[in-house]
MARROMI-307051 format. One line per 8 residues: number of its first residue (from 1); their letters; for each residue x, y, z of N, C-alpha, C. Coordinates in Angstrom, 1 decimal. Example, Ala and Ser with C-alpha at 12.3 -4.5 7.8 and 13.67 -1.06 7.14 Angstrom:
<vexmis>
1) as) 13.2:-5.7:7.8:12.3:-4.5:7.8:13.2:-3.3:7.8  12.8:-2.2:7.1:13.7:-1.1:7.1:12.9:0.0:7.9
</vexmis>
This chain:
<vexmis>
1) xxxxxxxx) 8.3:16.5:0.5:7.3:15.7:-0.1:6.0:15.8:0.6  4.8:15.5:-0.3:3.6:15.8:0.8:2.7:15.2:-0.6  1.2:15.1:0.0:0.5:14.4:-0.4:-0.7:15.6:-0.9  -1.2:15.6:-2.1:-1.3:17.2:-2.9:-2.9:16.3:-3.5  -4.1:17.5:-3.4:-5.4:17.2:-4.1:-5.3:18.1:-5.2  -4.5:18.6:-5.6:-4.4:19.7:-6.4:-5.5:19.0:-7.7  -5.3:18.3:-8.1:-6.3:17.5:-9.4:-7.3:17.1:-9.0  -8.4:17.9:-8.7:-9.1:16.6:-8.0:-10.2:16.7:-6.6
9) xxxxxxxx) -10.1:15.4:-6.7:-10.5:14.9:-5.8:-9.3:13.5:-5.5  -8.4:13.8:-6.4:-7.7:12.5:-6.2:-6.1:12.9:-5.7  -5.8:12.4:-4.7:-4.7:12.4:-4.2:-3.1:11.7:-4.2  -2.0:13.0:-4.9:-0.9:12.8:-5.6:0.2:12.9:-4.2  1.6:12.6:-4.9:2.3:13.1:-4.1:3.3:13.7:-4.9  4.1:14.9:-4.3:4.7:15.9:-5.3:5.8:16.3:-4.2  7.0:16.8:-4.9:8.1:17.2:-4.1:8.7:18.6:-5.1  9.4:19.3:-4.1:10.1:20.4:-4.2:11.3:20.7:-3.5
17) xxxxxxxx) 12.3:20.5:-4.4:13.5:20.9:-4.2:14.2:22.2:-3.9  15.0:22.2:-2.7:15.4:23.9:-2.4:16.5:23.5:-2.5  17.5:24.4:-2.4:18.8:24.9:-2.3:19.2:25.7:-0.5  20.4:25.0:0.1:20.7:25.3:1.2:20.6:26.5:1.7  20.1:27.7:1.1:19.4:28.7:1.4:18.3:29.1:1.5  17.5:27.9:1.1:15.6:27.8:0.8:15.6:28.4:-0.4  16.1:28.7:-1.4:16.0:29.1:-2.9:15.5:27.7:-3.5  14.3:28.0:-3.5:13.6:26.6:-4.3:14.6:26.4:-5.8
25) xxxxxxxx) 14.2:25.4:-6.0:14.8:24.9:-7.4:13.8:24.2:-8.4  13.4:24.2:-9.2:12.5:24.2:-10.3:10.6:24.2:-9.6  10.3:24.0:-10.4:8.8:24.1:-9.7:8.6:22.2:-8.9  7.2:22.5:-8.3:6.7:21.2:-7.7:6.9:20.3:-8.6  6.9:19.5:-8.2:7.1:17.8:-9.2:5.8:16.5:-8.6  5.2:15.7:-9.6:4.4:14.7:-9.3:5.4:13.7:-9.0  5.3:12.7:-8.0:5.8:12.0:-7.9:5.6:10.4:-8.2  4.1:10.2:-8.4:3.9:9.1:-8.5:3.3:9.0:-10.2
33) xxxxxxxx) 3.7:7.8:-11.1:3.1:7.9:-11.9:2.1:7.4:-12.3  1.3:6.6:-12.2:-0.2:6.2:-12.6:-0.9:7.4:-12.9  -1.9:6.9:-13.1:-3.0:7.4:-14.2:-4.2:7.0:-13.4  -5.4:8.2:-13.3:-6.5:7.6:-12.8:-6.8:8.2:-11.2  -8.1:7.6:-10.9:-8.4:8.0:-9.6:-8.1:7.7:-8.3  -6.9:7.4:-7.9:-6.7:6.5:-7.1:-5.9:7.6:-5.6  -5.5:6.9:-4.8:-5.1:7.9:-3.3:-3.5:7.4:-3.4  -2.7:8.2:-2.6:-1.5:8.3:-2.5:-1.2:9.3:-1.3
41) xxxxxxxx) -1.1:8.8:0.0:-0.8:9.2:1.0:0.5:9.1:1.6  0.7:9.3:3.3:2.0:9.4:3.9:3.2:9.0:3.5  4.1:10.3:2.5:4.9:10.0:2.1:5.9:10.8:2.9  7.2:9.9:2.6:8.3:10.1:3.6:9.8:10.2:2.3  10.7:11.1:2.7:11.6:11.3:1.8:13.2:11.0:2.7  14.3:10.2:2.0:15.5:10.7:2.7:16.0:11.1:1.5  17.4:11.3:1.6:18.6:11.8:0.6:20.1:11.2:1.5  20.8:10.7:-0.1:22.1:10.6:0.7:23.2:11.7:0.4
49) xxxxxxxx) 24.5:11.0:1.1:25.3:12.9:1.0:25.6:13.2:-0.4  25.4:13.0:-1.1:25.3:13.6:-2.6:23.9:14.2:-3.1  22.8:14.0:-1.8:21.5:14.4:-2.6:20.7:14.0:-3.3  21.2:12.3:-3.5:20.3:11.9:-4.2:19.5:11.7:-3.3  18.2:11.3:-3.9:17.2:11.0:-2.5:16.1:10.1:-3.1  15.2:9.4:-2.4:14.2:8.6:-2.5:12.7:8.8:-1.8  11.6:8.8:-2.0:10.4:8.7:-1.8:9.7:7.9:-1.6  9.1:7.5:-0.6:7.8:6.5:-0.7:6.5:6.8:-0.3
57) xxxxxxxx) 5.6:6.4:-0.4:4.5:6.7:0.3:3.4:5.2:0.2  2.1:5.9:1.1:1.1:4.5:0.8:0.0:4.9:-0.5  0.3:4.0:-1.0:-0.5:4.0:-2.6:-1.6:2.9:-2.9  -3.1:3.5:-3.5:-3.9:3.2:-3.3:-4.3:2.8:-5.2  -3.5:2.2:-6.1:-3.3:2.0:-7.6:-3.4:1.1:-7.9  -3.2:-0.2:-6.9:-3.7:-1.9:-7.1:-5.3:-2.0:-7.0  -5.6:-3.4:-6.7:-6.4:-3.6:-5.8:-6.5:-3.7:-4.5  -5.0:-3.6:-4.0:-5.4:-3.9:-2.4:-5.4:-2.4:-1.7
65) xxxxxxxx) -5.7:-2.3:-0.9:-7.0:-0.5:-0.3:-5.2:-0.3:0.1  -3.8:-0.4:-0.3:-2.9:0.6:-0.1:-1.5:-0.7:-0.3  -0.6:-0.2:-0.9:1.0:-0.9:-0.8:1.7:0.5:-0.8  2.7:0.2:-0.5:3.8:0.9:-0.5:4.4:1.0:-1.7  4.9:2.2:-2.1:5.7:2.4:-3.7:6.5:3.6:-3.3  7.6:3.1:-4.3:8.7:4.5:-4.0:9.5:5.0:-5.1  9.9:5.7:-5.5:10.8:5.9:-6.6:12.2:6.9:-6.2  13.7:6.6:-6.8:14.6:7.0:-6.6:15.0:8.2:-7.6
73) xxxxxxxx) 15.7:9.4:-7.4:15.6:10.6:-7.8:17.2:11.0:-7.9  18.1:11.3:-8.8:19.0:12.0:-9.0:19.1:13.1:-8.2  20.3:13.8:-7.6:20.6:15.3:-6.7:19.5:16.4:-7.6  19.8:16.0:-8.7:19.1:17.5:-9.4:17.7:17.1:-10.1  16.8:16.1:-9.6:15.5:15.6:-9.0:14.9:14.7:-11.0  15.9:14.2:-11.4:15.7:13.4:-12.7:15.5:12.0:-12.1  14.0:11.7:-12.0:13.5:10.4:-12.1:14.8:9.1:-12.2  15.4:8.1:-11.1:15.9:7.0:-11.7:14.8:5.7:-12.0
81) xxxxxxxx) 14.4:5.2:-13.3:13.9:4.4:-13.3:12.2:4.7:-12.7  11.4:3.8:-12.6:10.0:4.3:-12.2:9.7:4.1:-11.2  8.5:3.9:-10.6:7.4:3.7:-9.6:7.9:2.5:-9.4  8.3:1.7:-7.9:8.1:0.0:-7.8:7.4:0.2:-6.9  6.8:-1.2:-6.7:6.1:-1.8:-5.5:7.3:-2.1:-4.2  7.0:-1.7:-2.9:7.6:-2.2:-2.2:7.7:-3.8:-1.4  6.3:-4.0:-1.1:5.5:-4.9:-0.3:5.5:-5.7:-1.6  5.4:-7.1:-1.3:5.1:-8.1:-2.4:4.5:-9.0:-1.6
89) xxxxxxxx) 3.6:-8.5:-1.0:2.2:-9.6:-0.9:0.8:-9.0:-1.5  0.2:-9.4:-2.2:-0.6:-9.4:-3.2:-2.2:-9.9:-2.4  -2.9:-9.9:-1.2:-3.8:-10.4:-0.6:-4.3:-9.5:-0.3  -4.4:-8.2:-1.0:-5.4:-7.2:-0.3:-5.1:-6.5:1.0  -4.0:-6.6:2.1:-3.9:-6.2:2.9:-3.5:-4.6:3.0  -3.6:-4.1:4.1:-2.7:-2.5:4.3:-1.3:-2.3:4.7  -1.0:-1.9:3.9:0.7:-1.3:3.9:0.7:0.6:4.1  0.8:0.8:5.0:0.9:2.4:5.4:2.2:2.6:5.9
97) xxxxxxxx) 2.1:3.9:6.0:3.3:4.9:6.7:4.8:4.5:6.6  5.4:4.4:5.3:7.0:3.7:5.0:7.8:4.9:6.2  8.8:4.7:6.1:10.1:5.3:6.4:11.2:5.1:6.1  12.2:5.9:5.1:13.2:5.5:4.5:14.7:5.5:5.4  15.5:5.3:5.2:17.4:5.1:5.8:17.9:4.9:4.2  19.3:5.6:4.4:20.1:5.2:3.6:21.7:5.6:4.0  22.4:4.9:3.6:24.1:5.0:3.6:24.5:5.9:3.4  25.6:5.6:3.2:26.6:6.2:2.6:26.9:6.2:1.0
105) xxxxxxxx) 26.5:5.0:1.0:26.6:4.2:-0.5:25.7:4.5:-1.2  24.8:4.8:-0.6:23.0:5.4:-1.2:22.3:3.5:-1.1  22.9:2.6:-0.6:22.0:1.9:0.0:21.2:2.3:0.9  19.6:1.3:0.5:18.6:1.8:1.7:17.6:0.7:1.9  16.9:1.1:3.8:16.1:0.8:3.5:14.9:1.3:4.0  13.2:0.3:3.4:12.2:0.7:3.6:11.5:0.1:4.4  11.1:1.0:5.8:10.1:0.2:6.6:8.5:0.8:6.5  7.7:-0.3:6.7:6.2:0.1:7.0:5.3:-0.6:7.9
113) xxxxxxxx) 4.3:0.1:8.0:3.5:-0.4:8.7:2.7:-2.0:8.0  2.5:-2.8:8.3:1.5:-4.1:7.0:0.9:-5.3:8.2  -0.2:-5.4:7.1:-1.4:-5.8:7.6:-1.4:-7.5:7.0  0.0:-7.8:6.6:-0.4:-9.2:6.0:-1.1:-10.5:6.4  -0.4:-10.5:8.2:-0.6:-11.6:8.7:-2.1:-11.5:9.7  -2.8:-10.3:9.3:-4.1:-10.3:9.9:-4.0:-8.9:10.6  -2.9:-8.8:11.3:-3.0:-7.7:12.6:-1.4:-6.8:12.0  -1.4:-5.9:13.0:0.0:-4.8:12.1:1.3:-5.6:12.7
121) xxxxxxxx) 2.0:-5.2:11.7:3.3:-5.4:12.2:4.3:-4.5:11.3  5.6:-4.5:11.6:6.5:-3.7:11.0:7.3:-4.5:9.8  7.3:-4.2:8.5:7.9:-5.2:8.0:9.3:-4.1:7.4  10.3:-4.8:6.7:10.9:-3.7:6.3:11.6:-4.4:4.9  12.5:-3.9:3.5:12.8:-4.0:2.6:14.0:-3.3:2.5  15.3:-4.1:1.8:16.7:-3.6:1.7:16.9:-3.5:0.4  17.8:-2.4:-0.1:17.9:-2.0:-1.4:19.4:-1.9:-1.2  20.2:-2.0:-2.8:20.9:-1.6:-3.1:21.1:-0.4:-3.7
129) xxxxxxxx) 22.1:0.3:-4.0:21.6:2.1:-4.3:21.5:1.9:-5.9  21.2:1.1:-6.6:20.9:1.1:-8.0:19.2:0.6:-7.8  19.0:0.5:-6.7:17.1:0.2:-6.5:17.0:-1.2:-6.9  17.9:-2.1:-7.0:17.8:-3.6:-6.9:17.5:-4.1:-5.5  16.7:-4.9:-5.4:16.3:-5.3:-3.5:17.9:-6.4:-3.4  17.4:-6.7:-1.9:18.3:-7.4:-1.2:17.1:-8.2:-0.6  17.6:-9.5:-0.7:16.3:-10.3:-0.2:15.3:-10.1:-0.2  14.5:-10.3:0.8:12.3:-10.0:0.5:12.2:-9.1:1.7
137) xxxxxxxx) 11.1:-9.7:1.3:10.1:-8.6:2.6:10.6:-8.8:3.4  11.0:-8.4:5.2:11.4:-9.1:6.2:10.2:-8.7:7.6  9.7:-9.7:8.5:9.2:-9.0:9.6:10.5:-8.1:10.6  9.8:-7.0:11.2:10.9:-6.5:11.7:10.7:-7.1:13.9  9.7:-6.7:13.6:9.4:-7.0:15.6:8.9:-8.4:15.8  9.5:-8.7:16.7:9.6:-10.3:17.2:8.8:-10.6:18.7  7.6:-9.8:18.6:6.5:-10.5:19.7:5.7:-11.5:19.4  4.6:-12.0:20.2:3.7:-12.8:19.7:2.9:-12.4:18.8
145) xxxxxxxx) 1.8:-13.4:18.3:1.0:-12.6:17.3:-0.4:-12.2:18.0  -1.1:-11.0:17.4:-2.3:-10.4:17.7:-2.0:-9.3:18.6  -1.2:-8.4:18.6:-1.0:-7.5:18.7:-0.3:-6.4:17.5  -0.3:-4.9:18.2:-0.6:-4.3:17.0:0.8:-3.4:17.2  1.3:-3.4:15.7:2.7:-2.4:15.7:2.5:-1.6:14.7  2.7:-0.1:14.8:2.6:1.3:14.0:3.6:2.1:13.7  3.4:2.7:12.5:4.3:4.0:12.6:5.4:4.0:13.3  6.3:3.1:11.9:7.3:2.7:12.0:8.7:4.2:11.5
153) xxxxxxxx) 9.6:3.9:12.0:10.6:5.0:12.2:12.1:4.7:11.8  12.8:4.3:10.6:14.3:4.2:10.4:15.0:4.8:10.7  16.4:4.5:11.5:17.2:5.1:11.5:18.3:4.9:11.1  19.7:5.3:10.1:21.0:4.2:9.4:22.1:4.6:9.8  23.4:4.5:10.1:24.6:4.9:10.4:25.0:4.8:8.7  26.2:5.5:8.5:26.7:5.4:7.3:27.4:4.3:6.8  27.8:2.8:7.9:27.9:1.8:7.9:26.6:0.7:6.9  25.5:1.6:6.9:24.5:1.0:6.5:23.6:0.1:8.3
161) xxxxxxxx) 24.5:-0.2:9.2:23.7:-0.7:10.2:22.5:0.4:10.7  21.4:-0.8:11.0:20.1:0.6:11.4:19.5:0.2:12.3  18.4:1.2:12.8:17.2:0.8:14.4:16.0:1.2:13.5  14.8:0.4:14.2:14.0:0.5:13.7:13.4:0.8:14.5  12.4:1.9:15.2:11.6:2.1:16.4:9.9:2.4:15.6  9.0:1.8:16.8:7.6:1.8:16.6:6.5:2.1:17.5  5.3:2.4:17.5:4.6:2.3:18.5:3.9:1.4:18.8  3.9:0.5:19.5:3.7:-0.9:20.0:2.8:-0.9:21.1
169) xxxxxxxx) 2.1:-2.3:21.1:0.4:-1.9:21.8:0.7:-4.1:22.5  1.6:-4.2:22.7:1.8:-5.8:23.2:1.4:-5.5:24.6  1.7:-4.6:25.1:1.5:-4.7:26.9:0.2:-3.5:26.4  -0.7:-3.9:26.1:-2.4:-3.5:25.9:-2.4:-2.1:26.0  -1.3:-1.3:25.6:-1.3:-0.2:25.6:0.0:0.5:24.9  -0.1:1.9:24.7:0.7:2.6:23.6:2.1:3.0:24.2  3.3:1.4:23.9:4.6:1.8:24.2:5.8:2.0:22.8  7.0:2.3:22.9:7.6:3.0:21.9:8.7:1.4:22.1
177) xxxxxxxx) 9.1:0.3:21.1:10.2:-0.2:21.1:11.1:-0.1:19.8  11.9:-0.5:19.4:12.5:-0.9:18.8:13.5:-2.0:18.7  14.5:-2.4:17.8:15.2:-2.8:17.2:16.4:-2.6:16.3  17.3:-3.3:16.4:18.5:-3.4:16.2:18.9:-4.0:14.8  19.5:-3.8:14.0:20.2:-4.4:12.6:21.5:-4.1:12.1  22.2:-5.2:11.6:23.2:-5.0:11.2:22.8:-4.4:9.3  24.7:-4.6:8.9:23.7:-3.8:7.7:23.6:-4.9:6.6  23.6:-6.6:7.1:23.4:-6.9:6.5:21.9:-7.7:6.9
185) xxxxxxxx) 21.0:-6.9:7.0:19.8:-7.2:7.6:19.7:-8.2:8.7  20.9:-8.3:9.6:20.9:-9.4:10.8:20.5:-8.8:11.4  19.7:-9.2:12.9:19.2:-8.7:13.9:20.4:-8.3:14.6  20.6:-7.1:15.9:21.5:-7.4:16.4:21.2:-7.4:18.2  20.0:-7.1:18.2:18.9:-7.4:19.5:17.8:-8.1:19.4  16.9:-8.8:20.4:15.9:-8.8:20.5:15.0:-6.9:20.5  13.8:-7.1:20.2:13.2:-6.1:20.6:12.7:-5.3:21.4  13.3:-4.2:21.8:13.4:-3.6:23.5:12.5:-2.3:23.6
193) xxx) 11.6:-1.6:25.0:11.2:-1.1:24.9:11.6:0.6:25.5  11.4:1.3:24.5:12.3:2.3:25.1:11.7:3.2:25.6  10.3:3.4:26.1:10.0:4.2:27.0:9.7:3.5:28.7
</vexmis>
């Protein structure tokens, strides 16, 4: 997946499917559907072991300057269902740089960067593998507030349990922590720092 000016001046996101020999498989694909002039940046792709796979990126199609949207894709790259919103706050804020996990089951989930509560933080979203959520939005890092968390990182065991790692600026400078989850979005640490 990558983020394509091909039309434009306006920026798409499009994927291309290979085969375990790099023998591509049909031509490039658009990924996002709207209509119009709008931006669609840092997108991020997984797949589960059957190949289905999922997309997100930051999308610039509301009114707020980016949310998160993603769509889920059959092994042999047939659209399931369309474009959703990931983020469901509606205040104009920035939601950048998702990163997807998924199971075994083709449960997944979505973490990003968001700007809800004023300053960044990592928020993240649970799915079932039919693209139904599991509860809401959730914050993922548990420091104080007014500090700034980025470029956020999933990672899932086939259990569905996952870590979430970030680059974190609470000690006034650029450290790497993370966190711990069960796979039923329970915490299973406080937030530790791992450099």
């Amino acid at each position: 997946v990558w983020s394509d000016e091909r039309v434009g001046d306006n920026w798409d996101i499009y994927y291309q499917r290979y085969a375990s020999d790099g023998t591509a498989l049909g031509d490039n694909v658009k990924i996002n559907d709207d209509s119009g002039y709008n931006f669609q940046y840092w997108p991020t792709v997984s797949c589960d072991n059957n190949g289905n796979f999922i997309a997100s990126w930051a999308d610039g199609r509301n009114t707020n300057w980016r949310d998160i949207y993603a769509q889920r894709y059959s092994a042999d790259g047939t659209a399931l269902g369309v474009n959703f919103q990931v983020n469901t706050d509606t205040e104009g804020n920035n939601h950048l740089r998702a990163d997807i996990a998924i199971d075994e089951n083709g449960n997944f989930v979505i973490s990003w960067e968001d700007n809800r509560n004023g300053y960044d933080d990592i928020f993240a979203q649970r799915y079932l593998a039919d693209g139904s959520t599991i509860g809401d939005n959730f914050k993922i890092n548990d420091d104080t507030p007014n500090t700034s968390q980025s470029n956020a990182s999933i990672s899932m065991d086939l259990d569905g349990n996952f870590v979430v790692c970030w680059e974190d600026k609470r000690n006034d400078y650029d450290d790497i922590y993370a966190r711990r989850f069960s796979n039923e979005g329970i915490p299973l640490s406080d937030d530790f720092k791992v450099n």
